[in-house]
N, C-alpha and C positions, 0 to 999 in steps of 0.2 A: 496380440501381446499386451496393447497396453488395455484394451478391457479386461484382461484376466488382470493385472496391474490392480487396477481401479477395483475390481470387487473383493482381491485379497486385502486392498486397506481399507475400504471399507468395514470390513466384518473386522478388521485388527483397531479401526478405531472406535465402533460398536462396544468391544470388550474393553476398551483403556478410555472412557469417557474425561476421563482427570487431565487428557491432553488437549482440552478445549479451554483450562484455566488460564493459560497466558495471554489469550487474545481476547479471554471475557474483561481481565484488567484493563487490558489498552481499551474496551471496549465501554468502560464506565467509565474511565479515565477521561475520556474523548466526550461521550453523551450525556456526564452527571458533573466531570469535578469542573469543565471548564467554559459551562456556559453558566455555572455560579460563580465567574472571575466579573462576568458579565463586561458590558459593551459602555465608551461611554456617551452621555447624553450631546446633543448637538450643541450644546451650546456650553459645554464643559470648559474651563478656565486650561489657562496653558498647565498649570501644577498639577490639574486633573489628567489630561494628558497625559504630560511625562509619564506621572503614575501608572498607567494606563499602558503606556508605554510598558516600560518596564515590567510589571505584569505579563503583557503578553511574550516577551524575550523570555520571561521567566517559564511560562506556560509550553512555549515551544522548547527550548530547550528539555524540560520536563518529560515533554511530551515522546521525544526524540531518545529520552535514555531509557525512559516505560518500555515504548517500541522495541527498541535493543534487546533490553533484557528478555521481553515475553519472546523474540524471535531464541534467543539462545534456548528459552525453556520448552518452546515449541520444539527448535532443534535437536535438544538433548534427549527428553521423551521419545521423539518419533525415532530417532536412532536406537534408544533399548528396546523398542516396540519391534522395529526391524528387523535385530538380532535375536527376537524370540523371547524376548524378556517383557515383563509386567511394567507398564510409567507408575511411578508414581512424582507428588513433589518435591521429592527427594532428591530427582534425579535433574531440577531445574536448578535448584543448590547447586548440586555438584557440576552440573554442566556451566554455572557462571565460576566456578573456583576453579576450573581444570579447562574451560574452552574459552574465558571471552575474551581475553588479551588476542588472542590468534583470530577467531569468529568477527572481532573489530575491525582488524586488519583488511580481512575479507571483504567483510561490507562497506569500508573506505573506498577499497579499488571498484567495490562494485558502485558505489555513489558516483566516485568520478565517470565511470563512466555514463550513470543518469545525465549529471550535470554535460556533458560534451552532446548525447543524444539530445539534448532539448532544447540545444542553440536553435534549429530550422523550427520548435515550435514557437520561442520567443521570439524570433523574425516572422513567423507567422502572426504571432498576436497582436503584433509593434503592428505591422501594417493595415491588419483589423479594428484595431483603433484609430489608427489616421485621420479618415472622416469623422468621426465621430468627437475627435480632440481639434479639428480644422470648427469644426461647427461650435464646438466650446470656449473654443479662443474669439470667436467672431461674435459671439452674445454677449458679450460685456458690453453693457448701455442700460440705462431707466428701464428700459420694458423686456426683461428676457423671453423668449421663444420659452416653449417645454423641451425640458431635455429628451434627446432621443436617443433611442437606446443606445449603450455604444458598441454594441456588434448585430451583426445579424445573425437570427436565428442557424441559417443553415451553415455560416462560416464558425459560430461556437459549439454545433453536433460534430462537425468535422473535425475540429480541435480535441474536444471531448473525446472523441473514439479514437482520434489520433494518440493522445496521449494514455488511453488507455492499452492500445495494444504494446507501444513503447515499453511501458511499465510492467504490463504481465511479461514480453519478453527478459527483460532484464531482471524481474524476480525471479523467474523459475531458473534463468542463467545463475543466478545467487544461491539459490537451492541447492543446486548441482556443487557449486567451488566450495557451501561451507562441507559439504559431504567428507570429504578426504580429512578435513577437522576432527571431526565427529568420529571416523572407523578408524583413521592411521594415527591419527594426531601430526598430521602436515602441519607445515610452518605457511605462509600468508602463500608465496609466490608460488610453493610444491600443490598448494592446495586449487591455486586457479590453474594452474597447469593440468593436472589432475582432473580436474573439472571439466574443463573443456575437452581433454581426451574421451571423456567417459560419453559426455552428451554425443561427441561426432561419433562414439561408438554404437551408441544406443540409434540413432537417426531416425527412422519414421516414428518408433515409440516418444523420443524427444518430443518431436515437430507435433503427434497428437496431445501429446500433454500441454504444450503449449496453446495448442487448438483448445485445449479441454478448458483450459485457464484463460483466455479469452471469454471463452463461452458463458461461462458463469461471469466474469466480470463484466461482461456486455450486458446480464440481465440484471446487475445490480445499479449497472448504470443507467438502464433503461428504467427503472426505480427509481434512482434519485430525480431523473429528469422529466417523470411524468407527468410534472405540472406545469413543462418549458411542452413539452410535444398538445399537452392539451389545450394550450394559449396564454399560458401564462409568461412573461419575460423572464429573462434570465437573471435581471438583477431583484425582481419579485420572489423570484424562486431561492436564490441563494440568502437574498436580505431574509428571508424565514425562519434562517437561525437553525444551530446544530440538532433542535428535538422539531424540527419540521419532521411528519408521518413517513416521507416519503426518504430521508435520509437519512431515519434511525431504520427503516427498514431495508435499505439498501446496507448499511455497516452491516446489520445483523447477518443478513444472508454472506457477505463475507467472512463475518467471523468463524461462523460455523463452517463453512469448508475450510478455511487456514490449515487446519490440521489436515488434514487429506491431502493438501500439497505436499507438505511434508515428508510424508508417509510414502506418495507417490516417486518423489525425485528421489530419496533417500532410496527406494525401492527399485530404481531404474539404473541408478547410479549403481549398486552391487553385480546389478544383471539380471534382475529381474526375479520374477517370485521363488522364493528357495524354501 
């Protein structure tokens, strides 16, 4: 079921290529506008800071309504595409005039429940650091030791994948609750209600798409991380900066299936290929 699933949106995203534009935005957005905010110097005055400061609330905030938006314009496409109709960006317009008020709502209740799923990772990370903050408070004197790194290698893969699989669960959970938006025009709480009946209905098809969404997100992360698994550290790796090789090519292979999830949940959620 859900490989016939997978090859009907396929060939329906093939034919409507224009539904790859919202996540190219967030995708330049992220890779070109904001590492020309740039970083600042070590030895920057406190005014540079603030600024700097500020800057980056500015850029996250930014960043955060970009996202929103290309998710409605993803949404709204893949839903015409669904019902047999042709995307164009037309139909990103009209999907921010007629769904975001409600599409918001959605993804509030779905944020909260990120935010409560990541307490055990941030008790996780708190105690991963410990040593490494015990040995930082103790080098204060004339002659400091070299810093070491502050986690270990196999304790931030574990985190890493942990928090990976967290997050594909609870987008493709989001997928499913904006659906009822999208086809009935449900209000916030009809539409998670809705949602969650549809997935318990769908159940092994669900549970592979979830798998499926894993799958790919594990090889992207195995891309951003492939210079943490070849010996490089992790603060070597991340210090690299947003156009390091390895984590513009990992975004990219995400962006380009984005629409396919879409397409998929959206397609699961009706009952499958019609």
């Amino acid at each position: 079921m859900l490989l016939d699933i997978v090859r009907l949106n396929i060939a329906r995203y093939r034919t409507n290529p224009v539904i790859i534009v919202p996540p190219l935005v967030v995708l330049v957005f992220e890779l070109v506008v904001v590492p020309l905010m740039g970083i600042p110097a070590a030895d920057a005055s406190r005014p540079e800071l603030e600024s700097y400061a500020f800057i980056g609330f500015g850029a996250l905030f930014l960043s955060m309504a970009i996202s929103f938006l290309a998710l409605v314009g993803q949404a709204s496409m893949a839903s015409v595409v669904v019902l047999g109709g042709k995307a164009s960006l037309r139909d990103w317009v009209n999907g921010i005039r007629r769904h975001s008020p409600r599409m918001l709502g959605v993804y509030f209740v779905n944020l909260g429940v990120m935010v409560l799923s990541f307490v055990p990772i941030i008790v996780m990370f708190w105690y991963a650091m410990l040593p490494w903050l015990r040995l930082q408070i103790g080098a204060s004197g004339p002659v400091e030791p070299p810093s070491p790194p502050f986690m270990s290698l196999p304790i931030g893969i574990a985190i890493s994948w942990t928090v990976l699989i967290l997050v594909s669960v609870i987008t493709t959970v989001l997928y499913m609750w904006l659906a009822p938006v999208l086809f009935e025009d449900a209000d916030v709480f009809t539409s998670v209600g809705a949602g969650n009946k549809a997935l318990r209905a769908s159940g092994r098809t669900f549970l592979g798409f979830i798998a499926l969404f894993i799958a790919v997100s594990g090889v992207a992360n195995l891309i951003e991380n492939l210079p943490v698994y070849l010996g490089a550290t992790i603060q070597q790796t991340y210090g690299s900066g947003y156009l390091a090789p390895a984590h513009v090519a990992s975004q990219v292979l995400e962006t380009m299936f984005s629409p396919l999830w879409f397409l998929v949940a959206l397609t699961i959620y009706r009952g499958g290929p019609r």
